[in-house]
Backbone as JSON, one array per atom type, in Angstrom:
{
  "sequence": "XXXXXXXXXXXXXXXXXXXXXXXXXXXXXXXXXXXXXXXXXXXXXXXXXXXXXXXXXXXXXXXXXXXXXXXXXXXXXXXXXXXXXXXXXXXXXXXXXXXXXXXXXXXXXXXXXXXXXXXXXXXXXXXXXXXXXXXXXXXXXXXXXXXXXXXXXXXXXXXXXXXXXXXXXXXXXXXXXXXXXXXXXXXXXXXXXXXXXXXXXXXXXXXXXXXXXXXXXXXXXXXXXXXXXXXXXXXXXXXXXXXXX",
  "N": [[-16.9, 16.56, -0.18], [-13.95, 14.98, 1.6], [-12.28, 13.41, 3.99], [-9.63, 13.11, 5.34], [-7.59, 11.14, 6.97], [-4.03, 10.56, 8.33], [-2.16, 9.07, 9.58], [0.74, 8.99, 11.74], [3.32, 6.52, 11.09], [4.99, 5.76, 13.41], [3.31, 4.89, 14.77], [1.15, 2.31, 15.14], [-0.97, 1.84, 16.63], [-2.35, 3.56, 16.49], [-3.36, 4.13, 14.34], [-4.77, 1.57, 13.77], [-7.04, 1.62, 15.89], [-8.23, 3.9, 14.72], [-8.73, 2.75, 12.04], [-10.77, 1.08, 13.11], [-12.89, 2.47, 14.24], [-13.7, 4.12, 12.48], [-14.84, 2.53, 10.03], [-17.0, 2.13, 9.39], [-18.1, 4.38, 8.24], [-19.0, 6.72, 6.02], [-16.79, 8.32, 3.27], [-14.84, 8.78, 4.79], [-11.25, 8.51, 5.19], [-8.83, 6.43, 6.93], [-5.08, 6.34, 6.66], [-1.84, 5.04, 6.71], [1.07, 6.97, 7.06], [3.67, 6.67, 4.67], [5.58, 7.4, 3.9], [9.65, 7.56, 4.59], [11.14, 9.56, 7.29], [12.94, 12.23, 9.58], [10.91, 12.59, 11.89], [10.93, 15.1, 12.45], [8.65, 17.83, 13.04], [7.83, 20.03, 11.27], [5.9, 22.49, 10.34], [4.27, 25.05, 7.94], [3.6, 28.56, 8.7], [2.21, 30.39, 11.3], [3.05, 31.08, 15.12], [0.41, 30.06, 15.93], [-0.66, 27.81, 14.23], [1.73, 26.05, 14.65], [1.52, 25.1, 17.01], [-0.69, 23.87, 16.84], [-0.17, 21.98, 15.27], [1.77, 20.4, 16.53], [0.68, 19.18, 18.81], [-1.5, 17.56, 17.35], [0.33, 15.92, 16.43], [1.5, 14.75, 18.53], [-0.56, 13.54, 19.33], [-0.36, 11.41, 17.55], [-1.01, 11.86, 15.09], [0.02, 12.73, 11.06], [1.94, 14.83, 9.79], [1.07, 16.0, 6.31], [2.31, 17.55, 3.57], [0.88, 19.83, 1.16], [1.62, 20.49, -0.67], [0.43, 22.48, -2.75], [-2.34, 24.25, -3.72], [-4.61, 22.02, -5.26], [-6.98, 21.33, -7.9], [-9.2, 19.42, -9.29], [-9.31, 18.7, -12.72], [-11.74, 17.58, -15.25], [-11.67, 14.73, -15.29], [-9.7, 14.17, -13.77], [-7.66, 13.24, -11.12], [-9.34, 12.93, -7.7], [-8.91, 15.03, -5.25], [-8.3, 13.47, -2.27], [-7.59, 11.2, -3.09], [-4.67, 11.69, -4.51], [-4.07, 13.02, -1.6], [-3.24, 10.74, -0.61], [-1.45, 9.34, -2.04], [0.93, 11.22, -2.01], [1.41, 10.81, 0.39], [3.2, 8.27, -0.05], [5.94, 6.78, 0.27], [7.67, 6.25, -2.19], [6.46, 8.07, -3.7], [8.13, 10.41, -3.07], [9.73, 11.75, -4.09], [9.16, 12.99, -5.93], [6.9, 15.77, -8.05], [4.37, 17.59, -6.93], [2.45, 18.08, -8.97], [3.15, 16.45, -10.89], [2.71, 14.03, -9.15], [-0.05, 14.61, -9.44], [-0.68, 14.44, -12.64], [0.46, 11.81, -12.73], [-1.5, 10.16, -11.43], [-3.75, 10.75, -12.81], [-3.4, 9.47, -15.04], [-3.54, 6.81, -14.14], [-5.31, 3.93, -13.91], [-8.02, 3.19, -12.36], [-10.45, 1.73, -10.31], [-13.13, -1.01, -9.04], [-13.37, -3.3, -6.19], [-15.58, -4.98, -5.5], [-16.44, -6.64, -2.22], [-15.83, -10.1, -1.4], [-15.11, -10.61, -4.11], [-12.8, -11.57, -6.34], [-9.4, -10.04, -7.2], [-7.31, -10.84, -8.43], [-5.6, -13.85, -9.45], [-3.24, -16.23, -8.21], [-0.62, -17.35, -9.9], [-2.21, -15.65, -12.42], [-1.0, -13.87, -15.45], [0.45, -10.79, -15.18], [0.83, -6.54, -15.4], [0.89, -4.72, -14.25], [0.6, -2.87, -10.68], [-0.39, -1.88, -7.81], [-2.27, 0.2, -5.67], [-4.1, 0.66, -2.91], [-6.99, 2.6, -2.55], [-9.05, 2.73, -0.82], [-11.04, 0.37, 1.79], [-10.46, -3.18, 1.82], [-8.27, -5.6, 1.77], [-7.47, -9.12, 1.39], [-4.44, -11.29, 0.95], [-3.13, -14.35, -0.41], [-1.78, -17.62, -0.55], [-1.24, -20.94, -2.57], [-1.53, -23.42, -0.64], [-1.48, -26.31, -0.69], [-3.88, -28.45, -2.19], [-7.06, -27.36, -2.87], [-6.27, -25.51, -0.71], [-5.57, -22.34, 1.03], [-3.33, -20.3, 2.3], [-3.37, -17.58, 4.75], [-1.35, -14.65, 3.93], [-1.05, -12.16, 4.26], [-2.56, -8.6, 4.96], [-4.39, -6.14, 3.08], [-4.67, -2.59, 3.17], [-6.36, 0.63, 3.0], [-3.37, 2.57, 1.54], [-1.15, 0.67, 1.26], [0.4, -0.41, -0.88], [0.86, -3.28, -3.77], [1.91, -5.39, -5.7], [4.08, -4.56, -7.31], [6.65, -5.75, -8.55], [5.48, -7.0, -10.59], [5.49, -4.86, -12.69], [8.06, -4.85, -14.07], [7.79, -6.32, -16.12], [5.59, -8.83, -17.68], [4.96, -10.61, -15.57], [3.86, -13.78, -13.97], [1.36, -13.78, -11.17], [2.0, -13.75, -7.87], [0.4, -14.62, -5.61], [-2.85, -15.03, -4.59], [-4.8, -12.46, -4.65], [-7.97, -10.82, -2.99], [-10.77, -9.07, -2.21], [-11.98, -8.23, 1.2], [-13.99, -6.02, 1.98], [-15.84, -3.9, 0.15], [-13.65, -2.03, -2.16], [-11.7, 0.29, -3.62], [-9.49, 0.96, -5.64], [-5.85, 1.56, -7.72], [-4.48, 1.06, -10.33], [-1.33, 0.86, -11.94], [0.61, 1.05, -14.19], [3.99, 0.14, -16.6], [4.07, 1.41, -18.83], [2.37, 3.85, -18.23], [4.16, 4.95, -15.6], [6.62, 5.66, -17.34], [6.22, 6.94, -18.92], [5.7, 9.0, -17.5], [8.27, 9.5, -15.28], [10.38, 9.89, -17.26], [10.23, 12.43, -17.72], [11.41, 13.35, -15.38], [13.98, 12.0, -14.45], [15.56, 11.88, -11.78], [13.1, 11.46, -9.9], [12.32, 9.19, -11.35], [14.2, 7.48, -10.41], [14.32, 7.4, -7.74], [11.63, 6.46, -7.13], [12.19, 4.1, -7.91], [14.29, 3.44, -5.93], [12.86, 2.96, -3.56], [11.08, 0.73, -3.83], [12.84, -1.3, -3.97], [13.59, -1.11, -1.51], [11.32, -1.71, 0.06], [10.67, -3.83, -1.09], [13.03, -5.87, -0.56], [12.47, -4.94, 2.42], [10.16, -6.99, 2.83], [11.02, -9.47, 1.72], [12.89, -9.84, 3.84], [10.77, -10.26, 6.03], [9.68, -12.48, 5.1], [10.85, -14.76, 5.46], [10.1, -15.87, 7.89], [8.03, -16.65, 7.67], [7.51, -18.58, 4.78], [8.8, -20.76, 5.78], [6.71, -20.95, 8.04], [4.31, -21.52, 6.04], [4.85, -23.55, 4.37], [5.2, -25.85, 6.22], [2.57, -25.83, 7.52], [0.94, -26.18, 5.37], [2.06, -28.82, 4.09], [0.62, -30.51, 6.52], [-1.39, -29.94, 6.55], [-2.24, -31.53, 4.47], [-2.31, -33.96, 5.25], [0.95, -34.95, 6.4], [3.42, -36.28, 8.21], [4.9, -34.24, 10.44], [8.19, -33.65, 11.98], [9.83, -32.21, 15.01], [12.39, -33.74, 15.29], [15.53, -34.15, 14.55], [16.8, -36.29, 13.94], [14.91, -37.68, 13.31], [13.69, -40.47, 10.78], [13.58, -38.74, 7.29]],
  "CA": [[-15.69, 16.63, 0.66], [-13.54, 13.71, 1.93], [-12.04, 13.45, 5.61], [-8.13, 12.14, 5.11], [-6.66, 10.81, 8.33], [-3.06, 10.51, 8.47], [-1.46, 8.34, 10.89], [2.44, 8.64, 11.98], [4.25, 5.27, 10.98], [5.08, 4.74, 14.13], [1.95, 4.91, 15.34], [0.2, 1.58, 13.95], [-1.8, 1.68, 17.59], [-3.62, 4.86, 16.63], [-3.88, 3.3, 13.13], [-5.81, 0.49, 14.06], [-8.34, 2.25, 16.1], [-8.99, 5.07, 13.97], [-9.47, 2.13, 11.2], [-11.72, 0.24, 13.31], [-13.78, 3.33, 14.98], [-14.19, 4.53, 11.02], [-14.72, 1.78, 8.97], [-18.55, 2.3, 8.67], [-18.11, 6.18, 7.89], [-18.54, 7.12, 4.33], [-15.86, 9.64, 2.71], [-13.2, 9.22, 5.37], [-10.32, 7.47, 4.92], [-7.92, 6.46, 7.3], [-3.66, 5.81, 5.84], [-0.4, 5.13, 7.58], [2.36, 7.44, 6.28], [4.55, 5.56, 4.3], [7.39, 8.22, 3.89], [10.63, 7.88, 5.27], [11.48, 10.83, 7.83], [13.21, 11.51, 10.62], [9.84, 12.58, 12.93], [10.6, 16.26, 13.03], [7.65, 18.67, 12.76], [7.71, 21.08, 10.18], [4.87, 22.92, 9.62], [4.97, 26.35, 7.83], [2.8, 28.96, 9.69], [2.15, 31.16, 12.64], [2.88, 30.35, 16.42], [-0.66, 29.2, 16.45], [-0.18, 26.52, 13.8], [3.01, 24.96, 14.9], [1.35, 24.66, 17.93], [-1.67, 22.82, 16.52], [0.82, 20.8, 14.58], [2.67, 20.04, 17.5], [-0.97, 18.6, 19.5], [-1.53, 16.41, 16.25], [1.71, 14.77, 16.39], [1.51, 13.99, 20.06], [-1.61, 12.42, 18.87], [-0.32, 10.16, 16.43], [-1.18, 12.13, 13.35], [1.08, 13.05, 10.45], [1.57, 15.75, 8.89], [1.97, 15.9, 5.08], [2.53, 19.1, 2.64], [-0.05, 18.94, 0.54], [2.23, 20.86, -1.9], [-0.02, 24.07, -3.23], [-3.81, 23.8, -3.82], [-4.81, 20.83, -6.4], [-8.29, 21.37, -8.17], [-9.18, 18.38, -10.25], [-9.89, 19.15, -13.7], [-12.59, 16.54, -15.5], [-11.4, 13.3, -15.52], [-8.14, 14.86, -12.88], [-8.03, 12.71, -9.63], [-9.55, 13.87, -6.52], [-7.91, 15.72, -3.74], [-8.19, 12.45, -1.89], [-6.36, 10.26, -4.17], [-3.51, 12.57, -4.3], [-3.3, 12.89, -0.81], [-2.78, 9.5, -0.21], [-0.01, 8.96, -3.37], [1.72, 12.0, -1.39], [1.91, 9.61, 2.2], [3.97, 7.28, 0.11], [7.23, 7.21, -0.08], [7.82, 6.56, -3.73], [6.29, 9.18, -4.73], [8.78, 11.56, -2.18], [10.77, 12.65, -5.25], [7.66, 14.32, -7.51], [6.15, 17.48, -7.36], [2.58, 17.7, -6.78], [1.93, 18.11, -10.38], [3.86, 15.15, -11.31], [1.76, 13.25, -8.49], [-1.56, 14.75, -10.18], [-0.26, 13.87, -13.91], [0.61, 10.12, -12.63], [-2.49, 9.77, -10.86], [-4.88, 11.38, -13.96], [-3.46, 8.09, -16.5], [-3.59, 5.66, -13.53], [-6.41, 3.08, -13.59], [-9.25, 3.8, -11.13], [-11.3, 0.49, -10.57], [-13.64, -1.09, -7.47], [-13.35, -4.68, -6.3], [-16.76, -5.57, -4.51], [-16.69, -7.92, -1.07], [-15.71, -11.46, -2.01], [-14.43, -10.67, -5.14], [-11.19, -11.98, -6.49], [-8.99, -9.2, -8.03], [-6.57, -12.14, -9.54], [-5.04, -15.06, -8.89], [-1.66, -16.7, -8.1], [-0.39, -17.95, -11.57], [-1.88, -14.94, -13.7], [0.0, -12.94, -15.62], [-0.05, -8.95, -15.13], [1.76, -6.16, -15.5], [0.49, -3.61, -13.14], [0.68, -3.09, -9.41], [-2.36, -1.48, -7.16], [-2.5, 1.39, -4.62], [-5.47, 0.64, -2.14], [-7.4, 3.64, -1.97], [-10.26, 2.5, 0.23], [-11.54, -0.66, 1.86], [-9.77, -3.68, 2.45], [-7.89, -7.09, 0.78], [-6.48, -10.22, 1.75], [-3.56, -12.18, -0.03], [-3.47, -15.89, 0.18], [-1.26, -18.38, -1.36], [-1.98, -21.96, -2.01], [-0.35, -24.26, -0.08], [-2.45, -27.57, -0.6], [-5.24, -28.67, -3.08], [-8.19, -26.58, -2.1], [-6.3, -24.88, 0.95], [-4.88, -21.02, 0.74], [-2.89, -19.44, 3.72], [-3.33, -15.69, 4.33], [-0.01, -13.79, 4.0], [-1.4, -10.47, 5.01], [-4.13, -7.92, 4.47], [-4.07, -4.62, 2.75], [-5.59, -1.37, 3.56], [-5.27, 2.19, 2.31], [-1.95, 3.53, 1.62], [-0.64, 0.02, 1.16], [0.45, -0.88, -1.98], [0.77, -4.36, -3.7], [1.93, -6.24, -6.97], [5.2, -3.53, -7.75], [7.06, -6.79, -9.26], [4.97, -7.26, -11.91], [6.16, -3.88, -13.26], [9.37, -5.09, -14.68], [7.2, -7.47, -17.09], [4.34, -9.41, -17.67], [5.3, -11.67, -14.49], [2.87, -14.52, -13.28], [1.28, -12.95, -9.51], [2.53, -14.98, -6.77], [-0.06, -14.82, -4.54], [-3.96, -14.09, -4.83], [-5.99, -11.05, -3.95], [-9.3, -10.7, -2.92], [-11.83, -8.16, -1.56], [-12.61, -8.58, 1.97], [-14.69, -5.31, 2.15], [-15.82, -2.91, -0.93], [-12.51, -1.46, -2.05], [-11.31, 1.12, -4.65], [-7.41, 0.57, -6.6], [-5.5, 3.02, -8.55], [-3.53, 0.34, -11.22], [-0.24, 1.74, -12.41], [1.56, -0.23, -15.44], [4.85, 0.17, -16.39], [4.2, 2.84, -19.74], [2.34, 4.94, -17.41], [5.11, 5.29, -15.19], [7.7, 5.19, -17.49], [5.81, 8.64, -19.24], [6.15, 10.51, -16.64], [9.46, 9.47, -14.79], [10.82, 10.15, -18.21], [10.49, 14.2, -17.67], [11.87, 13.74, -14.1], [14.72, 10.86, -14.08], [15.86, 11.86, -10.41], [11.85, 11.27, -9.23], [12.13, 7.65, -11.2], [15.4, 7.04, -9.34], [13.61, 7.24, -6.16], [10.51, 5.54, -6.92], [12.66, 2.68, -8.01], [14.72, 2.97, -5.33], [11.91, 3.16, -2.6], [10.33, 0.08, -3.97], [13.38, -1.72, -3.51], [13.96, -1.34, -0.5], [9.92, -2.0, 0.66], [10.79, -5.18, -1.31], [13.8, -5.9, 0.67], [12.17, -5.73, 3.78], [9.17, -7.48, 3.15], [11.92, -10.95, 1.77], [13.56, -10.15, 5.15], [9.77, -10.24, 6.66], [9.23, -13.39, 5.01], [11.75, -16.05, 5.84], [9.64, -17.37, 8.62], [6.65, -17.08, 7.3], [8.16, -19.39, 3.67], [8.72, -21.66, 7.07], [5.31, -21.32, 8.72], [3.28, -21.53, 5.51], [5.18, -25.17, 4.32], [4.78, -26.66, 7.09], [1.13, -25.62, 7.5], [0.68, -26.74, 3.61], [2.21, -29.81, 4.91], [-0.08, -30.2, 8.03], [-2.8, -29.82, 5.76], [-1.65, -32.24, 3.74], [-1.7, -34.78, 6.09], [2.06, -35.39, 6.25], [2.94, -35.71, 9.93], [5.71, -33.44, 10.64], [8.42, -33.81, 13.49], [10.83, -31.41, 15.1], [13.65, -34.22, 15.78], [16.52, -33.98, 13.46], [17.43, -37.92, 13.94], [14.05, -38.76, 12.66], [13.9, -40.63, 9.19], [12.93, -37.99, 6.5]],
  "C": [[-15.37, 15.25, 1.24], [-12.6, 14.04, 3.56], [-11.01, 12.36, 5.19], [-7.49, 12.09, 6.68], [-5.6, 10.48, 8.25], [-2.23, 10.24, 9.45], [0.22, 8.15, 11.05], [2.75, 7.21, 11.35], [4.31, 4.74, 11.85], [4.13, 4.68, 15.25], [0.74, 3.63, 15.28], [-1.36, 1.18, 15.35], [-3.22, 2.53, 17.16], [-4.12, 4.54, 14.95], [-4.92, 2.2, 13.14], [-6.86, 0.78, 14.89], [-9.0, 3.05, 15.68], [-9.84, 3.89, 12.27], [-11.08, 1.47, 11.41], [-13.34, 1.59, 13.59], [-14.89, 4.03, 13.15], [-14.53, 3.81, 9.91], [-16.15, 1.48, 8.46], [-18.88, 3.6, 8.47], [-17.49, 6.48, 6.31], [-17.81, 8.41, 3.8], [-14.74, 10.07, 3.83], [-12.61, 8.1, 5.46], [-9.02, 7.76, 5.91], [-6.46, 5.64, 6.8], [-3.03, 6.08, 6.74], [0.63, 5.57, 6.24], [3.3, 6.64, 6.22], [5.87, 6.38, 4.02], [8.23, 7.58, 4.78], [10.77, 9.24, 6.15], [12.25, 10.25, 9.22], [12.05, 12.17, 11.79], [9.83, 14.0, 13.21], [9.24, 17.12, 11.95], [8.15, 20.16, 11.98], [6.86, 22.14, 9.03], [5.0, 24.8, 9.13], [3.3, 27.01, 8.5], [3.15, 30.09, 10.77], [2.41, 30.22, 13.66], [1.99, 29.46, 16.45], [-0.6, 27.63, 15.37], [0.64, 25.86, 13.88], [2.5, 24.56, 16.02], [0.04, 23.63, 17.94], [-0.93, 21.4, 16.04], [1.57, 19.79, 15.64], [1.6, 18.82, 18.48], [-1.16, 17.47, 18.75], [-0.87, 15.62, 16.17], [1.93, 14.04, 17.39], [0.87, 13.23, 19.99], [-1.43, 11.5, 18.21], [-0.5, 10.62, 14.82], [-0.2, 12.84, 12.15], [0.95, 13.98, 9.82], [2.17, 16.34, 7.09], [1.25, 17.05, 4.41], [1.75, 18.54, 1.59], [0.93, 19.9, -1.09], [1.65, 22.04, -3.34], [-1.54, 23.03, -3.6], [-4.07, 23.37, -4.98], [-6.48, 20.95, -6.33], [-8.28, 20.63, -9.51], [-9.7, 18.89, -11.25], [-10.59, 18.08, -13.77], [-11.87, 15.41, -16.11], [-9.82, 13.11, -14.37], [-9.22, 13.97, -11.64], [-8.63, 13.63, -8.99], [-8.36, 13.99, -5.7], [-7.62, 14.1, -2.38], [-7.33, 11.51, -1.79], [-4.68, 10.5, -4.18], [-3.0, 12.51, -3.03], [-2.6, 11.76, -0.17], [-1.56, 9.01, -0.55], [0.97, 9.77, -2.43], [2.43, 11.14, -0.03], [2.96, 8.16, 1.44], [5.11, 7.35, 0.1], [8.22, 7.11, -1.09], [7.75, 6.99, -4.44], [7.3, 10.11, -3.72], [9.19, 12.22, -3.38], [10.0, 13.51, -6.27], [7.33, 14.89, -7.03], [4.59, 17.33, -7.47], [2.02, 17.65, -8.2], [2.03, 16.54, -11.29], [3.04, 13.9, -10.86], [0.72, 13.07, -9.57], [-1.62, 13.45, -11.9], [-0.39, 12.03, -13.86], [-0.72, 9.36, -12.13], [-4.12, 9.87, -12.08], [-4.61, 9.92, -14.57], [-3.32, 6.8, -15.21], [-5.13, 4.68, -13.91], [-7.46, 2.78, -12.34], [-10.06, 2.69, -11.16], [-11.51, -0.12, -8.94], [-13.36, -2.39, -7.5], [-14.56, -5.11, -5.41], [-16.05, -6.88, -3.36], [-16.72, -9.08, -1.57], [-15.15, -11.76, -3.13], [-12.96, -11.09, -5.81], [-10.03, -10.71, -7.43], [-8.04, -9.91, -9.22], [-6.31, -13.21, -9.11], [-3.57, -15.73, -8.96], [-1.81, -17.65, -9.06], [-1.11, -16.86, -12.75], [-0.95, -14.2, -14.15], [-0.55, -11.67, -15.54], [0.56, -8.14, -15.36], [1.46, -4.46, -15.24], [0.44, -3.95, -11.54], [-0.45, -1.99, -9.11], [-1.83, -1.02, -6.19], [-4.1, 1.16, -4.27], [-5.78, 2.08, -1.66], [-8.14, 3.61, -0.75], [-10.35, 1.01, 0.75], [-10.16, -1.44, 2.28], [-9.46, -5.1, 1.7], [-7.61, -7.92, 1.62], [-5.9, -10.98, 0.53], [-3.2, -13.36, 0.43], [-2.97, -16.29, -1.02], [-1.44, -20.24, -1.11], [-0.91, -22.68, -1.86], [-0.56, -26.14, -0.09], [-3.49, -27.58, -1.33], [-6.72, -28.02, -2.34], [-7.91, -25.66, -0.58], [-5.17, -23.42, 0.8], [-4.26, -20.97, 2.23], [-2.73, -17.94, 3.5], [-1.92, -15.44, 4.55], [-0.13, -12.85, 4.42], [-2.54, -9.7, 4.41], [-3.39, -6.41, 4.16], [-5.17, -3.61, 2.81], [-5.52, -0.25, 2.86], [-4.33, 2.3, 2.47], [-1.12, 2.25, 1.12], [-0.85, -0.64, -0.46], [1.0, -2.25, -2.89], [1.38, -4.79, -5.69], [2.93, -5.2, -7.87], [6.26, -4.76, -8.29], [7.08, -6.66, -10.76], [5.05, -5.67, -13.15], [7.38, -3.76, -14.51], [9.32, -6.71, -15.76], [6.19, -8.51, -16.98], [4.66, -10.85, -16.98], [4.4, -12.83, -14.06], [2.55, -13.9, -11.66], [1.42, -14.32, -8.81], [1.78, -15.59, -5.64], [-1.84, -14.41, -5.2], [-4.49, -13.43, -4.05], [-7.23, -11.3, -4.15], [-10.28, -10.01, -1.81], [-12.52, -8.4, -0.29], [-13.97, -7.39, 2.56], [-14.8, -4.36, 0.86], [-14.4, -2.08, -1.32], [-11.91, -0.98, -3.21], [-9.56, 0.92, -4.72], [-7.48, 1.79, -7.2], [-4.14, 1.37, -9.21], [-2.27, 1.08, -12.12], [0.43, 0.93, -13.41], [2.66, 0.8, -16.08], [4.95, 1.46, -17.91], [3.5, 3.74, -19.03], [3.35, 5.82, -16.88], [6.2, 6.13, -15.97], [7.34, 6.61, -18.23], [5.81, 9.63, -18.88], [7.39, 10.47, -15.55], [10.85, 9.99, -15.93], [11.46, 11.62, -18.24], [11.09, 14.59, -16.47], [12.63, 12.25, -13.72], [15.16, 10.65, -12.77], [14.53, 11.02, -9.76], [12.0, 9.58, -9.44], [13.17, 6.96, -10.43], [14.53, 6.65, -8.02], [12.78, 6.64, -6.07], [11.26, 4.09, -6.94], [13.35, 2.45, -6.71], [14.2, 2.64, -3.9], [11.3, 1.37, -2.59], [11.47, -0.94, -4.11], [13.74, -2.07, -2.14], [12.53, -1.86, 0.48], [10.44, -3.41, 0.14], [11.86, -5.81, -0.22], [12.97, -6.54, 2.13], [11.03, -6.15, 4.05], [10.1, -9.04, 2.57], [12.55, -11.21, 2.71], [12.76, -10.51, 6.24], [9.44, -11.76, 6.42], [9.73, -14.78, 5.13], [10.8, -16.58, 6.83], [8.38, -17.8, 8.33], [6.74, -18.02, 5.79], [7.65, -20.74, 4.77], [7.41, -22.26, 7.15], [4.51, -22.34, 7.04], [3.48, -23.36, 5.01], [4.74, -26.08, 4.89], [2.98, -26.5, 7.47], [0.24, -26.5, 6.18], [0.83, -28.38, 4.03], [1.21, -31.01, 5.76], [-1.64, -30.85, 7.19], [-2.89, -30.92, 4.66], [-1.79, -33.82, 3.99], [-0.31, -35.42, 6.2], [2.73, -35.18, 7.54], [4.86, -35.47, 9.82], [6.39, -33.53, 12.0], [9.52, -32.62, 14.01], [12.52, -32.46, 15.16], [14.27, -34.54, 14.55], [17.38, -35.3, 13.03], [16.38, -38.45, 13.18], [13.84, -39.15, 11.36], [13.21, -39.35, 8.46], [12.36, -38.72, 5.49]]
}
């Protein structure tokens, strides 16, 4: 058995302590719901479960349909896996089966502590769902000198680009704690969005818009990281707009 924690969105307070409080506890995994919604509670049920539901939510925790009872056949994801794919919001448009199906031909693979998963300048042509554990992405900005861009956790997913062709990765990944992937490449997908064109609509259009507002996230950090690169560089940097360039 596995222990899935499910953290509101806009919750990232109760996210970050349930990560930290759990992060030496084997077989539970804490994720921030990545759906879209608008926050209302909707649980099906008796009095007494809407009212549990209702307790949970006050708490910070989310509540997602797990969409009828999923028993892995041999070589069929776990219940785990699934529930996680379900908290995103790319998958909103598939049916639980559809999930399962996409998740059965995904790529299942660990990255040990320290490990590099790739590097900025290979080529690839898959993107990665963090099941477990934990990354950092770092781009180089100077001969021997990376800057972190951000860290990834469960639920957060990474390298959806490189989908739309065997792209060079822009940035590198690497394993800051033991950490399980689910690799998705673009005939996977494209096999099972095939039988449900509305579902690929939505994934595509989900993963647009995450793109979106992570190029609207990154204007100052383009900024920061230059000038840091720079810095590092030794190239002495001024704010006054008179001074020779």
């Amino acid at each position: 058995m596995e222990l899935l924690l499910v953290v509101a969105r806009e919750r990232p307070d109760v996210y970050e302590s349930l990560c930290r409080q759990c992060a030496g506890l084997e077989r539970v995994r804490v994720v921030m719901d990545r759906r879209e919604g608008d926050g209302a509670i909707r649980p099906a049920g008796n009095r007494r479960a809407r009212a549990v539901a209702a307790d949970l939510a006050a708490l910070g925790f989310a509540l997602v349909p797990a969409g009828g009872p999923v028993t892995p056949r041999a070589g069929g994801a776990a219940p785990a896996t699934l529930a996680i794919l379900r908290t995103l919001e790319i998958f909103r448009a598939f049916s639980a089966a559809e999930i399962e199906t996409l998740a059965s031909r995904m790529t299942w693979r660990t990255v040990q502590a320290g490990q590099t998963l790739f590097r900025e300048g290979d080529v690839g042509d898959e993107m990665y769902f963090v099941l477990s554990g934990q990354l950092v992405i770092s781009k180089a900005v100077a001969r021997d000198v990376d800057k972190v861009l951000t860290r990834m956790g469960p639920g957060d997913y990474f390298g959806e680009m490189n989908l739309f062709g065997g792209l060079q990765r822009s940035a590198t990944v690497q394993a800051e704690a033991d950490t399980e992937l689910l690799g998705l490449d673009r005939d996977t997908l494209t096999a099972v969005v095939g039988q449900n064109p509305p579902a690929g609509l939505g994934f595509f259009s989900a993963l647009v818009r995450e793109f979106s507002q992570r190029l609207s996230a990154t204007d100052d950090l383009v900024t920061e990281v230059t000038r840091w690169g720079l810095e590092a560089s030794g190239v002495e940097l001024t704010d006054d707009p008179t001074a020779p360039r």
